[in-house]
N, C-alpha and C positions, 0 to 999 in steps of 0.2 A: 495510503500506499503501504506504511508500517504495516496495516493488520493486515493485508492481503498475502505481504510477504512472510508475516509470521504464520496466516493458515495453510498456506503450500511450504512451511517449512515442518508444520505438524501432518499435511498431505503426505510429504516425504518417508519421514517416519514409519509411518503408517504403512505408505507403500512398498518401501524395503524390506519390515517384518512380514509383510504376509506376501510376498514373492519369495521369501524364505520360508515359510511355513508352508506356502504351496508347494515349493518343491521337495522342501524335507518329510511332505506325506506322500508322494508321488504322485500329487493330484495334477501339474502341472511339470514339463520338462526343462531343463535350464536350457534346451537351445531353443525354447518358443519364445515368440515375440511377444508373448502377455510376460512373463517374465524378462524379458530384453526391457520392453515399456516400463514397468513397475518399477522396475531397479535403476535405469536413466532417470525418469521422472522425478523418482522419489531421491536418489541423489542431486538432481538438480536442484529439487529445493530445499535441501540442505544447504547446499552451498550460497544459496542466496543469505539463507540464514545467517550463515557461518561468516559470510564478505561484510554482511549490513553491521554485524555486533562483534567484527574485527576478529572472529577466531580463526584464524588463516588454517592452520591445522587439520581442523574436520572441514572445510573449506577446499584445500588442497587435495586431499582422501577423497570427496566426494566429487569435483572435478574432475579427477583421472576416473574413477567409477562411471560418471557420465561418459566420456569420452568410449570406455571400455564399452558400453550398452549400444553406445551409436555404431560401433565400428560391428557389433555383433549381430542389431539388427540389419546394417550394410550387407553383413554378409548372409544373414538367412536371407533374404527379399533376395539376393541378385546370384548367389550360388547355388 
């Protein structure tokens, strides 16, 4: 279980830079849901990261990040 949650905490990583990179070339919009996804997911596996190896910190930061991405895709899908 250790490696699973350390390869979705490098999924994470991964996920967050290039939903930043897609938007800072304008290949992608920050209210699309491929960037809402990108940026939830890849903070959520941060935070797994961050809970398992006690860094509460980027743990805390990536939690509200997730929270922020749910609530955003809530509201593209349903507004």
């Amino acid at each position: 279980m250790g490696k699973l949650i350390e390869l979705y905490g490098w999924y994470g990583a991964v996920a967050i830079i290039l939903a930043y990179a897609l938007v800072s070339f304008s290949i992608i919009q920050p209210d699309s849901i491929l960037y809402q996804v990108l940026n939830g997911t890849g903070a959520l596996g941060i935070v797994l990261v961050s809970f398992r190896k006690k860094t509460y910190q980027p743990g805390v930061l990536n939690a509200i990040w997730t929270l922020i991405a749910l609530v955003a895709i809530i509201k593209i899908i349903f507004l």
